[in-house]
N, C-alpha and C positions, 0 to 999 in steps of 0.2 A: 628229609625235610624239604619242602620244595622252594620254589624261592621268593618264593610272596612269606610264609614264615619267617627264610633267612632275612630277607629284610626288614620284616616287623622287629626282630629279635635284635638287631644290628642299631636299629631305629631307637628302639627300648631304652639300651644300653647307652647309648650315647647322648640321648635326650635327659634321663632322671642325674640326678647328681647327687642321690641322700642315698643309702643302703642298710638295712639290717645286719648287724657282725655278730655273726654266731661263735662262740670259741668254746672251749670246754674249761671252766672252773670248778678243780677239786672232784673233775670225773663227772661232772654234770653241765648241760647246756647253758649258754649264759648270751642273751642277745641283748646288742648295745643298737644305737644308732650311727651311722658317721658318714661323712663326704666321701666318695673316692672317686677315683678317676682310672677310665681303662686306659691303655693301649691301645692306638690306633687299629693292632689287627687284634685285636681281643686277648693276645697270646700274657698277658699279666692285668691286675687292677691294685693300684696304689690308695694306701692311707696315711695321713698324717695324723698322728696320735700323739697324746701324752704319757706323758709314765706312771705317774698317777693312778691312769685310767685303769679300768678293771681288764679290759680287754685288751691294752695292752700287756697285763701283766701276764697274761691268760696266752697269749702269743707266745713269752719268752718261757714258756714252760711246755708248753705243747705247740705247735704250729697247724696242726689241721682248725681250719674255719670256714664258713660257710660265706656268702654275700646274697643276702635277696635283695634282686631290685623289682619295683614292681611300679607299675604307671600310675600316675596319682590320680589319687578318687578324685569323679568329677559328679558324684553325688545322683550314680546314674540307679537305675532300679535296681537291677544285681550287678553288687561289685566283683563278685566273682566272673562275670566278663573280663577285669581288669585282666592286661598280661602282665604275666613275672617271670620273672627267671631265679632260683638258687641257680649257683654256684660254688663249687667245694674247691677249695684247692689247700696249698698250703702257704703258708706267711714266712717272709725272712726280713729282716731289719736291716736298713740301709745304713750305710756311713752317710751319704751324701741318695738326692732324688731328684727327681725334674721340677724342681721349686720353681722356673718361669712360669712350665706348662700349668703347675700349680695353682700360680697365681693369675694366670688368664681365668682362668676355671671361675675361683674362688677370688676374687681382690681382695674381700673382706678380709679373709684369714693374714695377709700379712705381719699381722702382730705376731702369730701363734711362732712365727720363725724368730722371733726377737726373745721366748722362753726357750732355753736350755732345753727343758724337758722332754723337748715336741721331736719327732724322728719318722720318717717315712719307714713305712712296712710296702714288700713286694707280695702280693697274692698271684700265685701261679695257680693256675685254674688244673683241676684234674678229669674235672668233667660235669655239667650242669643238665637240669631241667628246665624247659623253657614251655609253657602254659600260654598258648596264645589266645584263650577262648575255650568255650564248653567243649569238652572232646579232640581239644587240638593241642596235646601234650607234645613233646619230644623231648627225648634225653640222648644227648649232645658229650661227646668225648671231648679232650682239649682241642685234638687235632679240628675236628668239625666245629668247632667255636671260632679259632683262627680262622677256618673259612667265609664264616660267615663276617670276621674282622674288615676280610681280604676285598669285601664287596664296596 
């Protein structure tokens, strides 16, 4: 990938703040919406979920899940220009998560810490596709995502 992509991809990632959460329920695909926030070098992306939640529940039984993020429409003629990136990796539940970094991100969400329910999940990436534009695919290992973190 050269490095006007890595930058586009690095740029992407750090700018959107809403994602698609792909998880598998009951052996079939199940996509939620939700906040998260990367790691500085790309090398994890955090959620704060509920328990409640379908995709949380869908975590605690299997942990492969997806993350698209993708640049928001801006109501252009093809939105299939838009860039995205999936990401696959796998999820683990925290005891404790970067609730400051959190709540820079996010201020609004401060209540959601004051419910019990609520618990950071870690998504370790395993390796993604990143869609910059018509015919400008790459698919990207963890290691080569961290790089692009590293920029």
């Amino acid at each position: 990938m050269d490095a006007e992509s890595r930058r586009l991809l690095g740029d992407l990632i750090r700018k959107e703040r809403i994602a698609h959460l792909a998880t598998l329920r009951g052996g079939a695909p199940m996509v939620s919406v939700t906040l998260y926030m990367p790691e500085p070098d790309l090398s994890a992306f955090y959620v704060h979920v509920g328990r409640l939640a379908w995709h949380t529940q869908d975590m605690q039984h299997d942990a492969r899940v997806a993350l698209s993020i993708s640049e928001t429409d801006d109501r252009r003629a093809d939105p299939f220009t838009l860039m995205r990136v999936s990401i696959r990796g796998d999820a683990v539940q925290m005891s404790s998560g970067p609730k400051v970094t959190w709540l820079a991100r996010f201020p609004e969400q401060a209540i959601n810490f004051e419910l019990a329910d609520f618990s950071f999940w870690k998504i370790v990436p395993r390796d993604a596709r990143f869609v910059a534009g018509f015919g400008r695919i790459h698919n990207l290992s963890a290691a080569e995502l961290r790089e692009v973190g590293a920029l």
